[in-house]
C-alpha positions in Angstrom: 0.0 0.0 0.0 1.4 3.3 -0.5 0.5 6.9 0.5 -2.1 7.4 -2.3 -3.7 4.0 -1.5 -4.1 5.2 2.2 -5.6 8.6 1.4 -8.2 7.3 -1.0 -8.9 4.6 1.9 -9.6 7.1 4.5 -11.7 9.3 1.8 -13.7 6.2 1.4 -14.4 5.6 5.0 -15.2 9.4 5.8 -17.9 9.3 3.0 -19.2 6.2 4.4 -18.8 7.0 8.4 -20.0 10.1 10.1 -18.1 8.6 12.9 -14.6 8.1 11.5 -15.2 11.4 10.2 -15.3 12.8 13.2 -12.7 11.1 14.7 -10.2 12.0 12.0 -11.2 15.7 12.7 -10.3 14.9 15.8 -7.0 12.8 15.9 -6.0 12.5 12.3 -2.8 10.2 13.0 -4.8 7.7 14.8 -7.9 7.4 12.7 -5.2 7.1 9.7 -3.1 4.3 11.6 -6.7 3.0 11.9 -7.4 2.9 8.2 -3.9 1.3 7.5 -4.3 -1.4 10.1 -7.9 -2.4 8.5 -6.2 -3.0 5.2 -3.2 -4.3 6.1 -2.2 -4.6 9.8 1.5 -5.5 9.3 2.1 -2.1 8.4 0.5 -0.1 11.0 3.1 0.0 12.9 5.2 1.3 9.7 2.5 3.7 9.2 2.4 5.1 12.9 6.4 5.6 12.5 6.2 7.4 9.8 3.0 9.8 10.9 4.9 10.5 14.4 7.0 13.5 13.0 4.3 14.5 9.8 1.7 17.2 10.5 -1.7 16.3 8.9 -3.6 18.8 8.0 -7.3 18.1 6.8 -9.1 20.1 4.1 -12.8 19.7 3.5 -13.0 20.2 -0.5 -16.4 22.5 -1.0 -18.7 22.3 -4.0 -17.3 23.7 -7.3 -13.3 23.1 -5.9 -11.1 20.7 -6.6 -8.0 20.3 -3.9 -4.9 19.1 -5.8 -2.2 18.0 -3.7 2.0 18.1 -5.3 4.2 16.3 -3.8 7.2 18.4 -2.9 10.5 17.0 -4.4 11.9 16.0 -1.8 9.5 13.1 -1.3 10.4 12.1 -4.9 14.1 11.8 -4.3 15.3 7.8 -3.0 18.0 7.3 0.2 21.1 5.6 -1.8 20.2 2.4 -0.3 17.0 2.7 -2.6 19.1 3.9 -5.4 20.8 0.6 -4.8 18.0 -1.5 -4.5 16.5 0.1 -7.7 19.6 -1.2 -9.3 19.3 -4.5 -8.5 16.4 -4.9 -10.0 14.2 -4.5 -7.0 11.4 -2.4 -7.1 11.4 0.6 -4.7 8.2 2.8 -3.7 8.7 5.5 -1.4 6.4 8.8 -0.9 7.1 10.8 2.4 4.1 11.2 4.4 4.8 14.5 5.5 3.8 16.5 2.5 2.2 19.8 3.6 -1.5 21.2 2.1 -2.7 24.9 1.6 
């Protein structure tokens, strides 16, 4: 699963659930890690590493807007262990989840 995955997930879910809405108003990085663990629970923990130092910031899109989010480059660019991996043959996904809307 990767970062796109888990947003359209949680989209999903708030559509469907007044509750989770609510409680991702409320604690966004919990109701996420939530999400995450439904689909795939070995990477929860993955998931609430990564959210512990990102700021999440919800925005409620209104009719006649469409929010667009772009990534920054620096969530594009690999760690040279990736780089290596890549090389090997190995497929490598990465998208921080840190990237900042507004």
């Amino acid at each position: 699963m990767n970062r796109y995955e888990l947003e359209k997930a949680v989209a999903e879910k708030v559509v469907k659930d007044p509750d989770f809405r609510q409680n991702l108003q409320a604690d966004p990085k919990a109701a996420v890690v939530s999400v995450a663990a439904e689909i795939h629970p070995d990477l929860a923990a993955g998931i609430t590493e990564q959210l512990a130092s990102a700021r999440i910031e919800l925005i409620e899109e209104q009719p006649g807007t469409w929010c667009v989010v772009i990534p920054s480059a620096a969530s594009m660019e690999l760690s040279d262990d990736e780089l290596e991996a890549a090389a090997g043959g190995l497929a490598v996904s990465k998208v921080k989840l840190d990237a900042e809307c507004g």
